[in-house]
N, C-alpha and C positions, 0 to 999 in steps of 0.2 A: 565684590566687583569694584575696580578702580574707575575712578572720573577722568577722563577723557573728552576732548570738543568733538567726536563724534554722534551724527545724531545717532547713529544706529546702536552704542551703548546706551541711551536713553531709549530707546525703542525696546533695548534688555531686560530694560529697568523695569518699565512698565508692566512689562510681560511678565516679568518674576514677581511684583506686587499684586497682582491679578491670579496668579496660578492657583488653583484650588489645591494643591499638594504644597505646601511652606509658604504661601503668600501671605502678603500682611490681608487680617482678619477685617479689618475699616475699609480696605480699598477692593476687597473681594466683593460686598456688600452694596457697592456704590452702582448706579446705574446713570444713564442718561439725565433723567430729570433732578437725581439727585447733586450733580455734578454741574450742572449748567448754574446755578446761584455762583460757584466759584470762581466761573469762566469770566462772568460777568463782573465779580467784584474785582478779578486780577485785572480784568481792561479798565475799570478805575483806578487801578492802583500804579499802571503804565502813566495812565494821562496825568496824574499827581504828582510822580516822579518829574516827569517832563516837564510842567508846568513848575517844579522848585526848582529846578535846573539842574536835579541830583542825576548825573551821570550814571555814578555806583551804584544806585539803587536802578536809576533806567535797567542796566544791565541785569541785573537780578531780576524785576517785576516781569522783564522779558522773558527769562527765563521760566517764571512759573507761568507766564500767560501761554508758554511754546510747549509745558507741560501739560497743560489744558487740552490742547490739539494732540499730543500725543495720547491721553487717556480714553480720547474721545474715540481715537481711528482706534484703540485697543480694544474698547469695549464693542466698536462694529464689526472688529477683525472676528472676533468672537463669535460672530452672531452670522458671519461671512455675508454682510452685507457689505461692506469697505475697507482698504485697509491704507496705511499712511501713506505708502507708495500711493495711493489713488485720489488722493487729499495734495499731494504733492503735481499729480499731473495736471488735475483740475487747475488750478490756479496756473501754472504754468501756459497752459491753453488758451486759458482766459485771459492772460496779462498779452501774450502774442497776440490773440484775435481780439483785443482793444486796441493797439496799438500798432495799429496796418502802417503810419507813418513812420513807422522806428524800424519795426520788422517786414515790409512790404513795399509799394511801390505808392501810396497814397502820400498827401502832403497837409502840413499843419499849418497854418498862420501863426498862433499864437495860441494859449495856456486855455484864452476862452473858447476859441474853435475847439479844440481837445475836447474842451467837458461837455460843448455841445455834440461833440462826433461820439462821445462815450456815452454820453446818455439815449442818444439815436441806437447806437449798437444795445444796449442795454435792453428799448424798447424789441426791437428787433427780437431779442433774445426770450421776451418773455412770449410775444407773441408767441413765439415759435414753440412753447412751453405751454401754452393755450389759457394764458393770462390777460383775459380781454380788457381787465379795466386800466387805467392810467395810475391805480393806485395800487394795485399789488404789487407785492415782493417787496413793501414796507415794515419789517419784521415789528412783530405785537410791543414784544420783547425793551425795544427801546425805552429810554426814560420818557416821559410824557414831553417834556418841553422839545426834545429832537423829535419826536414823531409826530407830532405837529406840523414844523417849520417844513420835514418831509412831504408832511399829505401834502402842505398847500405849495409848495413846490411841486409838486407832479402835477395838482391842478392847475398852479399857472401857465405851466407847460403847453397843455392842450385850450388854453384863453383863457380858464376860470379865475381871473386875476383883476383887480382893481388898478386901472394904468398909472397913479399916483399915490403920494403919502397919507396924504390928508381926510381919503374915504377909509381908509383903517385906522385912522386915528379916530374920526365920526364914528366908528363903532365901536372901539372900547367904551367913547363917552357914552353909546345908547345902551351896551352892555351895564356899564355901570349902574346906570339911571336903573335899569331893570332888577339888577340886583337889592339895588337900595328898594326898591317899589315892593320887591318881595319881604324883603326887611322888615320894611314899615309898616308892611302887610302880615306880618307874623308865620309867614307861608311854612310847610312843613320842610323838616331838613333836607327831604330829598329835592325839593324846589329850589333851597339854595344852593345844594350841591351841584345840581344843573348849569346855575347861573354862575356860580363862581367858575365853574368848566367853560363856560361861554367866554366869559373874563380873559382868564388865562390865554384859551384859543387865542380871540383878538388882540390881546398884547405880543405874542409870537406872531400874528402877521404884522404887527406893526415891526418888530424887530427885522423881519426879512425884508422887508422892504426898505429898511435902514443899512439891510446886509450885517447885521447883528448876529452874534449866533447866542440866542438866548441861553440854552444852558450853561453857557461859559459865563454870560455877563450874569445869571442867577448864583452861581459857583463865586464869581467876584462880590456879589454884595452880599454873598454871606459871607466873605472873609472880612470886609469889611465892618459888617453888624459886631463879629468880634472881636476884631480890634477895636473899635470902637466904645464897646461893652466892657472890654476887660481895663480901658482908661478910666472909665468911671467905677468899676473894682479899685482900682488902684487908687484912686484920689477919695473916695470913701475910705480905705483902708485907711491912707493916712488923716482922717479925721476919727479914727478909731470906730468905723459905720461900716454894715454889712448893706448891701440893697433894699433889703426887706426890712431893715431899719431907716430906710430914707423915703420922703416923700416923692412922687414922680415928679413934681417940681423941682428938685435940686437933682435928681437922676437926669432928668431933659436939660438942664442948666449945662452940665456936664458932658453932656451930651453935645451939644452944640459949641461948647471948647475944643472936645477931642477934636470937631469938624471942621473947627477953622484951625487947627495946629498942626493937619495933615498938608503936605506940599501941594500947590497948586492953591490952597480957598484964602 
């Protein structure tokens, strides 16, 4: 079968990988839960793209992330619970009936009236799906730092919200104090597991209220730690020294050259 930009030769594809008469033997074998780990790594591997600014690769990660969605309506077409044509309408439905001011006769202000008329549709949507709380249809699934900034976004929504910076920044510090207390206290690991989860939580609301989006700025200081990291490889190298032949005194030395030789310190 020749390559072609039509979806419906990838819809062939699929189908002939899947077929229990010549299909390939790995992708026969594959089910839902086996296949969701992939979906999830290809949508980091879109935002990585995006985030180096790689074009060429954007275009490719899209493509195996668009192969994700096809596998997925394959394996329900299967089962004749779904099929892409109906993955297809869905969204299409959905983009129209969020969008009464494009497609309809309703009227926008501006970008923030939008998120607030999309979120209102949203709720609407879940009631109607018999989702009573303000916190469903938060998928498990997310990384821990977006599903977070998520809950407490839905809870501010409904008032659960501190009206300023300063009472979430108060509770990191009473979080911390608590962590340390456990500490100090020798407490068992699952105590501190707790506490550093409490941590966490409260540094993500201080970030939304900064309008941060924490796992992007966690994503940036780890690139940072290793830039950082691989300057004091380097400058040990040319002392003929590995890390673990240097003391943390001349590591942190180093450490604090790479920081101020970075633009801006």
């Amino acid at each position: 079968m020749k390559p072609d930009q039509r979806i419906e030769t990838l819809l062939a594809i699929m189908a002939k990988l899947r077929d229990p008469s010549g299909g390939c033997p790995w992708d026969r074998e594959q089910d839902f839960a086996s296949i969701a780990p992939y979906t999830i790594e290809e949508a980091y591997e879109v935002a990585d793209a995006i985030q180096r600014g790689d074009m060429p690769a954007l275009k490719d990660e899209l493509g195996d992330l668009l192969l994700q969605v096809v596998y997925h309506s394959q394996m329900a077409d299967e089962i004749d619970a779904f099929r892409f044509g109906d993955v297809v309408y869905a969204i299409t439905d959905k983009m129209v009936r969020r969008h009464p001011h494009v497609f309809g006769d309703a009227e926008v202000e501006s970008a923030a009236a939008q998120t607030g008329a999309w979120e209102a549709q949203k709720h609407q949507e879940r009631a109607k799906a018999g989702r009573a709380s303000a916190l469903d249809g938060v998928a498990l699934a997310l990384p821990g730092l977006t599903r977070a900034q998520k809950l407490q976004a839905r809870a501010a929504r409904v008032g659960f919200d501190w009206p300023a910076f300063e009472p979430t920044a108060d509770k990191v510090r009473e979080e911390l104090a608590e962590l340390s207390a456990a500490v100090a206290a020798n407490e068992r690991q699952e105590r501190l597991h707790e506490e550093v989860g409490d941590l966490l939580f409260a540094l993500v609301n201080v970030a939304r209220k900064l309008e941060v989006d924490p796992e992007a700025a966690l994503r940036d200081a780890n690139a940072k730690f290793e830039r950082r990291f691989h300057s004091i490889e380097t400058a040990l190298a040319e002392r003929g020294k590995t890390p673990d032949q240097s003391s943390l005194e001349e590591m942190d030395a180093l450490w604090d050259r790479a920081k101020r030789s970075e633009p801006g310190r």
